[in-house]
N, C-alpha and C positions, 0 to 999 in steps of 0.2 A: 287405688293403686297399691303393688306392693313393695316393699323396700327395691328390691331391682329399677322398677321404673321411676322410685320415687328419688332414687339416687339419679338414675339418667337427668329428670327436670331437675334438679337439683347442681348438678355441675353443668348445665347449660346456662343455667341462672348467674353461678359465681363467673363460669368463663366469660358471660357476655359484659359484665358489669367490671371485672375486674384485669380477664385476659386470662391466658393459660398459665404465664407464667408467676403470677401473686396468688393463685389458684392453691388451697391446702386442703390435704384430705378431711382437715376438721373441721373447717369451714364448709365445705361441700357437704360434710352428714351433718351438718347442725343445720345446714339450713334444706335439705332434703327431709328432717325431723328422723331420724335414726343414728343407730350407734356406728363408731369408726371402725368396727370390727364387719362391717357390712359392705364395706368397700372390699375389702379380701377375700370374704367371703364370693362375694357375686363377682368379683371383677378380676379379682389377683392381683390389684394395682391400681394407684389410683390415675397412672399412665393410660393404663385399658381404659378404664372406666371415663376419662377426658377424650380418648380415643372414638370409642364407642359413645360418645354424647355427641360429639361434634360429628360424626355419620351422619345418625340419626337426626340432627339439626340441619344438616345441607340435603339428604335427602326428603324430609317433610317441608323444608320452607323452599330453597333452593330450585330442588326438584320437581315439587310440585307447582310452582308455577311455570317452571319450564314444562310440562307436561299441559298446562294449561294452555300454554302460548301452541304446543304444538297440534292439540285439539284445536284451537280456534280457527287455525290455518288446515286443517286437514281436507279442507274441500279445491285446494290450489292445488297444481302441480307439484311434486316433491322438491325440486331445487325452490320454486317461490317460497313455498314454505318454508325451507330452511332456513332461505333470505332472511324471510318476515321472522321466524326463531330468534335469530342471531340479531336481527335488529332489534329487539325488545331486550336480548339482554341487558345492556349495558342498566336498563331500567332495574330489570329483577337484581342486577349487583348491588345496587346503590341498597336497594332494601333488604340487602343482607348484608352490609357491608361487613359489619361486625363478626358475623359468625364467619363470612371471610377469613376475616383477619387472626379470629382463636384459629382457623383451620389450616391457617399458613405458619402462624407459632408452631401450633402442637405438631404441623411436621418435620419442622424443623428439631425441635427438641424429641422429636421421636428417632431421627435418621442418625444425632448425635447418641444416642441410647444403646443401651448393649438389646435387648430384646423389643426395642420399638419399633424396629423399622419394620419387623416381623409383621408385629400384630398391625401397624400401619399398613403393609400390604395385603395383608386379610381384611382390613376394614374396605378398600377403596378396590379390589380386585375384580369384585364383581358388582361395582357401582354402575355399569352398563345395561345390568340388565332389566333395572324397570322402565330405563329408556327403552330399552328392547319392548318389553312388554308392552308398555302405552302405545308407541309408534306398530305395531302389530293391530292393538284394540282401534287405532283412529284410520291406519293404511292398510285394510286386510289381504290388498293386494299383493305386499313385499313378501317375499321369504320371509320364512324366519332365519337363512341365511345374511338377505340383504335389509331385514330388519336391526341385527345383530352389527353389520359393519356399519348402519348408519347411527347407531347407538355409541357403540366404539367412539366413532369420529365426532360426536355432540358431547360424549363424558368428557375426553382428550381438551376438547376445545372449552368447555366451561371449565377443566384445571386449568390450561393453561390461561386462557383468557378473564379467569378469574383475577389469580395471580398478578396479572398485567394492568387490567384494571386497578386493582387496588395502588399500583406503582404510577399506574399514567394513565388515567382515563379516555385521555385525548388519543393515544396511543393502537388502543382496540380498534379492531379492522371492524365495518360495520358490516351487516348479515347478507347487502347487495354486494359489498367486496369480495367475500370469501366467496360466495355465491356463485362469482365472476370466476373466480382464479379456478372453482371445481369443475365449474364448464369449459375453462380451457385448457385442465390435463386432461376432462374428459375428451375434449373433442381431438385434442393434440395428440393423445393416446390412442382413440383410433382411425387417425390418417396415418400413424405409424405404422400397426398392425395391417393395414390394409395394404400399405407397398412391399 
């Protein structure tokens, strides 16, 4: 690895063990095994650099097993499958609790920051689209129109249901819930259309 990535697993390591906030740039390059001057270098900050780890942490761990859950199910109809998505979250949260938790810090102390909220919405802006891409590889059916809104709607709902989770687990709608409520603005929406 080179200093760049070695910095990445490095402030994933200090955030998960310690949090964003007790998080120091010297700590982060000593235990990455590089100089501090390598954080500015690759990052411009060691805000970016927490920013850009904690991405990279929900979309490889996070991500990828929701990409898994949504392969598994790829042979159902698209609403079951979403069902079945959404019901296994609450699983894949628990096994990320943690990088949760740096992911809900670090946005927070980003949106109070003069240049954070920026690069915060650069990091998470187009978090949709390897949803896009997988659900295209597993349903070659959809658009990539209606691959793309269904990605939307799955990134939207692991923030926010992420989030929710971490405050009240009992709380999260389970994946036949939501399932339920898409089917009835779908259907509801077009007996509208229709008079």
């Amino acid at each position: 690895m080179g200093n760049r990535e070695d910095l990445l697993a490095g402030a994933r390591r200090v955030i998960l063990e310690q949090g964003v906030a007790k998080a120091t740039a010297r700590e982060i390059a000593s235990t990455a095994g590089v100089s501090l001057a390598a954080i500015g270098y690759h990052f411009g900050s060691k805000e970016q650099l927490i920013t850009e780890a904690l991405a990279q942490s929900l979309g490889s761990g996070l991500g990828d097993e929701m990409e898994e859950a949504v392969a598994e199910h790829a042979a159902e109809p698209l609403l079951e499958g979403f069902a079945a998505l959404w019901n296994q979250m609450p699983e894949i949260f628990a096994t990320h609790h943690e990088t949760l938790l740096a992911s809900l810090e670090n946005a927070a102390r980003a949106l109070r920051s003069e240049g954070g909220a920026r690069g915060l919405a650069e990091a998470t802006a187009h978090g949709h689209q390897g949803i896009a891409e997988n659900l295209r590889s597993v349903r070659p059916e959809l658009s990539a129109a209606d691959a793309e809104a269904v990605a939307k709607l799955d990134f939207a709902l692991a923030q926010g249901l992420g989030t929710l989770w971490l405050l009240s687990p009992d709380a999260v709608p389970t994946g036949d819930e939501l399932a339920r409520a898409v089917a009835v603005i779908a259907r509801t929406g077009a007996a509208s259309a229709s008079e």
